[in-house]
N, C-alpha and C positions, 0 to 999 in steps of 0.2 A: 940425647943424640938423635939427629933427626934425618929417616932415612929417603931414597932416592925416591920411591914413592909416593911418601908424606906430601914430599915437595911438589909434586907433579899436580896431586889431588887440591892443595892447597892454590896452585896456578891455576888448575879449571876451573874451582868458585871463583876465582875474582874473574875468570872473563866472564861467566857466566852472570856476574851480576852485572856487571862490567854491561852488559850487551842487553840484560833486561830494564834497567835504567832507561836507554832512552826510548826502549817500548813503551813504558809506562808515560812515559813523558809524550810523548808522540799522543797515546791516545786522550791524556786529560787534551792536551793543545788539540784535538780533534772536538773534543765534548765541549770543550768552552768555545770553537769557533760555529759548531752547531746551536747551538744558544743566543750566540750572538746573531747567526747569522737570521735564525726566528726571532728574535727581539726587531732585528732588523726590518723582517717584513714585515711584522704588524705595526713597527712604528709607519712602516710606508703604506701600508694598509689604511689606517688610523689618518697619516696625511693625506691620502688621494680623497677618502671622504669628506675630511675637511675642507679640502680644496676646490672639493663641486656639490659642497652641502646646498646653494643655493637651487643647482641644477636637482640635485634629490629628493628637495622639497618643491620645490616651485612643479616640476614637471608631474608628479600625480596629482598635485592640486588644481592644475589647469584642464588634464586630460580628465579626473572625475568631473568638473564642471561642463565642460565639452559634453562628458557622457552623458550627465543629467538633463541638459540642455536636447540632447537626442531620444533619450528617453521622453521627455515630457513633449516629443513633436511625434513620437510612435503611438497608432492610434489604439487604444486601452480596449481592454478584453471583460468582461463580467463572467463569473461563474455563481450560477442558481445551484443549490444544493439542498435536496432531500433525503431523510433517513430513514432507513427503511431495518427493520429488526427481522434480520435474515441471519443464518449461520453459514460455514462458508460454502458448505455444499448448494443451499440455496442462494448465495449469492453470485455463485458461477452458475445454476440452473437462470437465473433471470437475466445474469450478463448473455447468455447464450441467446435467449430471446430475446433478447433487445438487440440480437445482432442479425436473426435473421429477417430475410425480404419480407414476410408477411408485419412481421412489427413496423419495420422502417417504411414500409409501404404506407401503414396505416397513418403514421407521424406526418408524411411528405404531404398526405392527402388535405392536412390541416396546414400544411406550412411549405413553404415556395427555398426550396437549397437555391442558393445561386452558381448552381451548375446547367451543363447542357444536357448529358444522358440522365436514366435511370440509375444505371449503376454507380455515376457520378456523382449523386446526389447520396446515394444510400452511401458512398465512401465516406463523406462530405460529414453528412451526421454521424455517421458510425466513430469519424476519428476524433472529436472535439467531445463525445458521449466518454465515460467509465464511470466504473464502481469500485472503492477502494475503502479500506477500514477505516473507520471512523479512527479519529485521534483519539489514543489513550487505550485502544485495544489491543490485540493478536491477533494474528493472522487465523492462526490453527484452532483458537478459543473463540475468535468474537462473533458476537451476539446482533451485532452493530455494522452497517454498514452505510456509505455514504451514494448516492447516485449525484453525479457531476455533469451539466453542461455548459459550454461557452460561447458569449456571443460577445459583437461589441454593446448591441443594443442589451442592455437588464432587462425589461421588460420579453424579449424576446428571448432572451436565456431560461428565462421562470416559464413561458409560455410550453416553449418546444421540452423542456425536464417535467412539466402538466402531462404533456402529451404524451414522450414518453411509459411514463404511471399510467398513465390510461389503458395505453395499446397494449402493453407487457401485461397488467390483471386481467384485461380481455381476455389475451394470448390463454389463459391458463384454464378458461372454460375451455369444453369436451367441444369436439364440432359436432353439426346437426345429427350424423347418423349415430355418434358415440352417445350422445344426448339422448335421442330418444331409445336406445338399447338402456341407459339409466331410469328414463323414467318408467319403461315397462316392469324394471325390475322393481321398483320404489312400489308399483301399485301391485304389484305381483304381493311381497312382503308389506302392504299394507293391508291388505285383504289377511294373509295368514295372523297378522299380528291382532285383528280385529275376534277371527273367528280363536283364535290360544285365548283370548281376553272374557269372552260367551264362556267358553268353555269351563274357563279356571272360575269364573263368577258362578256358575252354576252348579260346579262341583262345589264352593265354599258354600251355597246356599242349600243345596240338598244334601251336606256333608252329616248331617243328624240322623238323617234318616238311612242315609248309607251305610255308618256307620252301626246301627241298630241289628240293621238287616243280616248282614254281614258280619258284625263283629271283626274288622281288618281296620280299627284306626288308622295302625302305623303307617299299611302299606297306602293309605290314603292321603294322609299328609303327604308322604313322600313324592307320590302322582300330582299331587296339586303345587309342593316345591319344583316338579321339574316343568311343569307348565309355565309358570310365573319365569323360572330361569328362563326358558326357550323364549317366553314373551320379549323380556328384556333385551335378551340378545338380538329379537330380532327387529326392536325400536330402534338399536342402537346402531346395527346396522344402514336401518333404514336414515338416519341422520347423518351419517358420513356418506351416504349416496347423494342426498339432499346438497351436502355442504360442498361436493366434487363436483354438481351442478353446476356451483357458484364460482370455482376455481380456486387462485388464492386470495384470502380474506384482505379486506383494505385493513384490517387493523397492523398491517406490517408494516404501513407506511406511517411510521412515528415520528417524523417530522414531515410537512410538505415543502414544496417545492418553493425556495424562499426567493424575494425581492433584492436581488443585491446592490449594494450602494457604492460600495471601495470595489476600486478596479481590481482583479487576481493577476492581470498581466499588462505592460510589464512591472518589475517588481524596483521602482526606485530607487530603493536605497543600496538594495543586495550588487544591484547593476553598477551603482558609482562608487561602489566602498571595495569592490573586486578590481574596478577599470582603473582605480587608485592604487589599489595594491599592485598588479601584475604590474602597471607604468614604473610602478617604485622597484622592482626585481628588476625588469629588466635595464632602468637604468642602473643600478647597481653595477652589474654586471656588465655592461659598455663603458664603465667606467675604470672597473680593476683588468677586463682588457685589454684597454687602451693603455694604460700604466705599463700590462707588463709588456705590450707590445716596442712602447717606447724605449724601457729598460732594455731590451732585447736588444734593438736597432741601435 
């Protein structure tokens, strides 16, 4: 027996499926017209390229040729390059000096900028001059550094990067008054180093008879040890006075200033293989533009 209830409950499932049916149906017919409708555009995709494949190749092949053609009428640059075995604290001490007036002055002195002022000239070399890591180092580690200048003439590029090395190891001697405050001191501690050296000789030669006299070997020895040390110490001093004379040593420059043969700029190939590519984007893209503008319209 089935009561008034049952029936009622029995009528709401069937709307209820009744009513989800053509939900479900609605949304596949949504998900298969979305499929379609992306099938669609790549097939239209897929045909626009096809339909101006000549225009997508012809047009970076002509514009990299054009490039090439401009590049090889641009007039070519040489970069001379010296290595110099600096760390990087000393590699930014020497860029420093190579940047100021007294270096730049010295270079200009041997070499004519084709500028009109002073300051014009020093701008002139200062901007076409750096120093950068050699290939294959660190910035924070290397041991290695490169000194860079550029000219059209090579000859003239090797000449002025000469000059540079020159004026910069100059730069690093003392000036006249710091100088002769060094060599007073040199002769000062050359003199002490000569009379500790009498001394200690004299003690090791009458050390026989000192010792008899007295009977004090030990504290003997020990007076003619601290002689010898104070001596040493004060040779050694005396050599790094000597060496700060001299500034910084040429043996830093571990490669010289070379002859270059291949131009550094510009760079032929990087130039027509980039003016080929961007040509090819942006025809791409005035292509599937125009498509969808069409399609719009």
């Amino acid at each position: 027996m089935t009561t008034t209830g049952s029936t009622a409950a029995s009528s709401s499932d069937q709307k209820e499926h009744s009513s989800a049916a053509p939900q479900a149906s609605l949304r596949q017919t949504g998900a298969g017209a979305s499929a379609t409708t992306r099938a669609l555009s790549l097939e239209a995709l897929f045909s626009t390229i096809l339909e101006n494949l000549k225009l997508l190749l012809l047009g970076p092949v002509i514009v990299g040729l054009v490039a090439f053609g401009i590049v090889n009428a641009l007039p070519k640059w040489y970069t001379s390059v010296a290595y110099l075995n600096l760390n990087e604290a000393g590699a930014r001490a020497a860029d420093a000096l190579m940047r100021s007036p007294p270096v730049l002055d010295k270079v200009l002195a041997e070499f004519k900028a084709p500028q009109n002022t002073v300051e014009a000239r020093r701008a002139f070399l200062d901007g076409i001059r750096r120093i950068v890591v050699a290939p294959g180092e660190l910035q924070r580690t290397s041991s290695l550094y490169r000194l860079e200048y550029s000219d059209r003439d090579p000859r003239v590029a090797q000449k002025v990067n000469s000059l540079f090395v020159e004026a910069w190891l100059e730069s690093t001697k003392p000036p006249p008054e710091k100088r002769s405050t060094i060599e007073a001191e040199i002769a000062r501690r050359d003199l002490r180093a000569k009379s500790l050296s009498q001394l200690t000789d004299r003690l090791q030669k009458d050390a026989t008879s000192l010792v008899s006299q007295n009977s004090q070997e030990g504290e003997l020895a020990t007076s003619i040890t601290k002689l010898i040390e104070k001596r040493d110490e004060n040779l050694a001093t005396i050599d790094s006075l000597r060496n700060s004379l001299n500034g910084v040593s040429r043996d830093v420059v571990f490669g010289a200033p070379d002859l270059p043969e291949e131009p550094s700029w510009p760079k032929k190939g990087m130039i027509t293989i980039l003016a080929g590519f961007v040509t090819g984007l942006l025809l791409l893209m005035f292509v599937i533009l125009r498509r969808f503008w069409s399609v719009r319209t």
